[in-house]
N, C-alpha and C positions, 0 to 999 in steps of 0.2 A: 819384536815390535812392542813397542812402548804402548798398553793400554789401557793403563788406572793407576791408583795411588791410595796405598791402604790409609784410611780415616782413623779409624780408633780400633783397637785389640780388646779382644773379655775373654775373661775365665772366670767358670761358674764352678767353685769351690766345693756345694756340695749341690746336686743332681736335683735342678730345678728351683732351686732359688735364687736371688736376686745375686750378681758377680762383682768383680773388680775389672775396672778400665788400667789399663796397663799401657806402659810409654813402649814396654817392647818385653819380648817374651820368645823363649825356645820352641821349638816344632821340634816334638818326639815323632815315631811312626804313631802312634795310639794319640797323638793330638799334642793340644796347648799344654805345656806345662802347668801342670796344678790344676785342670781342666778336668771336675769329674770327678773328684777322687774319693768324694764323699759321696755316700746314698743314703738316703731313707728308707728302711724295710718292714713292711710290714710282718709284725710278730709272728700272727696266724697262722700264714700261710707262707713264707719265708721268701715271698717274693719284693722283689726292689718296684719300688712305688715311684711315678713321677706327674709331674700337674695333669697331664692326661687325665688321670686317673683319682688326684688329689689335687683339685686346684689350689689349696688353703695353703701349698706349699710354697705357692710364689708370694705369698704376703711377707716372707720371710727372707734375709739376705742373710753372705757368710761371707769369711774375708776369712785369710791365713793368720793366724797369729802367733806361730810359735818361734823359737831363735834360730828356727831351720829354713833351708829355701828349697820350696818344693821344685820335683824332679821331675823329668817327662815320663818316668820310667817305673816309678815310688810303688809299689804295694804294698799291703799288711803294715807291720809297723815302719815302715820308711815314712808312710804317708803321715804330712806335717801334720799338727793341730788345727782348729780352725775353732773360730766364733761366731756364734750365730746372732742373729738381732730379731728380734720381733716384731712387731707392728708395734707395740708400746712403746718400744724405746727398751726394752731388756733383752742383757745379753745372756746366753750360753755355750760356756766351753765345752769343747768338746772330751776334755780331759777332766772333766768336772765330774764327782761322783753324783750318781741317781741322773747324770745328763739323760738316759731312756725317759728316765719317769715323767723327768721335766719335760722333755722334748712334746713326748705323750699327751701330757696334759694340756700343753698349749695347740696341739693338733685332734685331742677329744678321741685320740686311737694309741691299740700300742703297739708302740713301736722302737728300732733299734736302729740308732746312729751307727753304719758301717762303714770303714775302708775300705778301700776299691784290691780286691784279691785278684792274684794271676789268673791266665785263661787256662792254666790245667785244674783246676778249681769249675768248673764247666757246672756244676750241679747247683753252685750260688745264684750263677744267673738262668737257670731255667724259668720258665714261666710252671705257675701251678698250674696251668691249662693251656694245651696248644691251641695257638692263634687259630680264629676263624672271622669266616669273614662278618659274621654278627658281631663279635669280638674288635675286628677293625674297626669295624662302624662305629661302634661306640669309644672307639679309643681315641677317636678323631673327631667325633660328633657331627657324623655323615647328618645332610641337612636330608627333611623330608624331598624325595623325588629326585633328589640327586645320586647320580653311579657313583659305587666303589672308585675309587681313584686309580687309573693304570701302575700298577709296579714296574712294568715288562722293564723300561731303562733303568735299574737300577742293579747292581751288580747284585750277579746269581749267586753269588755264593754268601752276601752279607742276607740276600734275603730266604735261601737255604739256612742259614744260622738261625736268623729271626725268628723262624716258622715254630722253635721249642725253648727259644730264650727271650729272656726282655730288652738287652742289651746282648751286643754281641762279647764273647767272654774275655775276660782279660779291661773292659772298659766299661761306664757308666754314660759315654753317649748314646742317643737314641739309635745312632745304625754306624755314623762315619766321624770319621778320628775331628774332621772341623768343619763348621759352616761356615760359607763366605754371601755377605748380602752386601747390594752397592743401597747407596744414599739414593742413586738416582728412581729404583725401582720405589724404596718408601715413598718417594714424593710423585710417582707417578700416579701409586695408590691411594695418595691422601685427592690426588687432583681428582682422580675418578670418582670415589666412593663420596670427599670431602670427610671422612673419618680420622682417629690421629693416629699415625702408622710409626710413631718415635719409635726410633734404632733396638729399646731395651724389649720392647714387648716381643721379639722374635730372637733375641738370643743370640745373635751371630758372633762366633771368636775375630771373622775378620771383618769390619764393616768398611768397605772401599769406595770410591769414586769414579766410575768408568770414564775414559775420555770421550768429549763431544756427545753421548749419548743424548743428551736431553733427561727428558723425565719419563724414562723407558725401562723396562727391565731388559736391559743389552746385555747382563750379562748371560744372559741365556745361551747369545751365541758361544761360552766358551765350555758349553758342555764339550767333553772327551780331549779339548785341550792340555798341555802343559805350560803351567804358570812360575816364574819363576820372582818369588818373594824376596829380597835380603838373600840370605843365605840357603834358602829352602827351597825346592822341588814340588809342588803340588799338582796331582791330576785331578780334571775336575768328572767326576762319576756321572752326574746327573742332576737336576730339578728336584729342591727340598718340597715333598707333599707336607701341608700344616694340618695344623690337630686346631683346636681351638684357645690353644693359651694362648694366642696373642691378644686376643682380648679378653682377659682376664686380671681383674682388679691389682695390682701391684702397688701396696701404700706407699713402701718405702722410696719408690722410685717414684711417687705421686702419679701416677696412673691409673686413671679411673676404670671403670668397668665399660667397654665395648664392644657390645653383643650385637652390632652389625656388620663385625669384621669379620667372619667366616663369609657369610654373604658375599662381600666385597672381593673378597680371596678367591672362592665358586667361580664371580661372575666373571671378573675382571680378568684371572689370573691361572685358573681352573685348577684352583688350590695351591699351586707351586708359585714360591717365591723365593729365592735366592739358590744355594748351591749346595749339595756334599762334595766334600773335597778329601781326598786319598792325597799322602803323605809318601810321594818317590822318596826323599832328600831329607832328611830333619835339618835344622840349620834355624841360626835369630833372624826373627823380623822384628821391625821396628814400626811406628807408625809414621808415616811421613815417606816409606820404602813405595818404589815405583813399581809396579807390576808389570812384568814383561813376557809377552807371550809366545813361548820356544817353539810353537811347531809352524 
């Protein structure tokens, strides 16, 4: 059954900064090709840092730049080059010597530009301290009086991983290989809150359009379903819980600072808006591909 039509595709280069909009792109099991492949890690304590935790990270975007085309599959040195851009207007290769120091300076921490390492490598992505739920709170910036967010729908075993890593291993997304948000739920959110809910401030690789929906989040009904993209297979896991970067300042993409979008999210939406998606099928989608839903 014919039920949406993908909008626009992103891949976010290096791990919470601003991405590249793409006409069409690979689906690996581990996500969008070139999706991730970069992190930011804090020197200290040898943990992988993300706007949660650094929001100063989203001021900054990265694009691919090397004569290579990154892979769905890429680790260690496979994983292409990339440049970074700053809020000034100055750029940083990644391949650039002293790139730490620089990186550093313009983040006031130090820190080390990493490639994304295989999951037998399991000790890169631990966390310096197992999750709790004080630790949740703050990683999501639970509002005053409000509950912990339910996990229960989300798969046991990504969130059995979670509990002593920061990503799960082998990738630098927050828990699942891609996210999928429709157009129709931003606009239901801006009509509620009257806030600006543009496509970039939440991230999604897949941004779609559900049929007849209206200005609803419909796609919620295709929690546990199978979607079938172009050439790709996706099941959809469950309900993305938000943290607070979607409102947070983004120059480059001219987005200003909106600190009554948690609120809005709370009230309207009860924190979840768009979807994790698990990867049955790797296979190209393209934009403009019809989403069809096999069960």
């Amino acid at each position: 059954m014919h039920v949406g039509t993908v909008v626009e595709i992103w891949r976010y280069p290096v791990k919470s900064m601003g991405g590249e909009r793409l006409d069409a792109a690979l689906v690996g099991r581990s996500g969008l090709t070139g999706d991730r492949h970069w992190a930011v890690i804090d020197t200290p304590t040898a943990e992988i840092r993300s706007a949660k935790r650094w929001p100063e990270l989203l001021r900054y975007s990265a694009s691919f730049s090397g004569s290579g085309v990154p892979g769905a599959d890429d680790y260690d040195t496979q994983v292409q080059a990339v440049t970074i851009t700053a809020p000034d207007g100055q750029s940083l290769s990644s391949e650039a010597s002293g790139r730490d120091r620089q990186l550093g300076a313009w983040l006031g921490r130090s820190v080390t530009l990493c490639r994304r390492r295989p999951a037998s490598e399991r000790d890169h992505y631990r966390l310096a301290r197992v999750r709790t739920e004080e630790s949740i709170a703050a990683e999501i910036s639970l509002l005053e009086g409000e509950a912990l967010p339910d996990y229960s729908d989300m798969s046991l075993e990504v969130m059995s991983t979670l509990a002593d890593c920061v990503t799960p291993p082998g990738v630098y997304v927050d828990a699942f290989p891609l996210h999928l948000l429709s157009r129709n739920a931003l606009d239901w959110l801006a009509q509620c809150s009257g806030l600006d809910t543009d496509a970039r401030r939440f991230r999604p690789n897949l941004l779609v359009e559900v049929d007849g929906a209206g200005a609803r989040a419909a796609e919620n009904d295709w929690v546990g379903a199978r979607l079938g993209i172009g050439e790709a297979i996706l099941r959809v896991d469950s309900r993305t819980v938000r943290c607070s970067m979607p409102g947070r300042t983004q120059p480059l993409s001219g987005l200003e600072e909106q600190p009554g979008l948690v609120r809005a999210m709370v009230d309207h939406s009860q924190r979840r808006l768009g979807l994790n998606i698990v990867v049955e099928r790797p296979g190209q989608v393209r934009a403009g591909d019809p989403i069809i839903r096999l069960d």
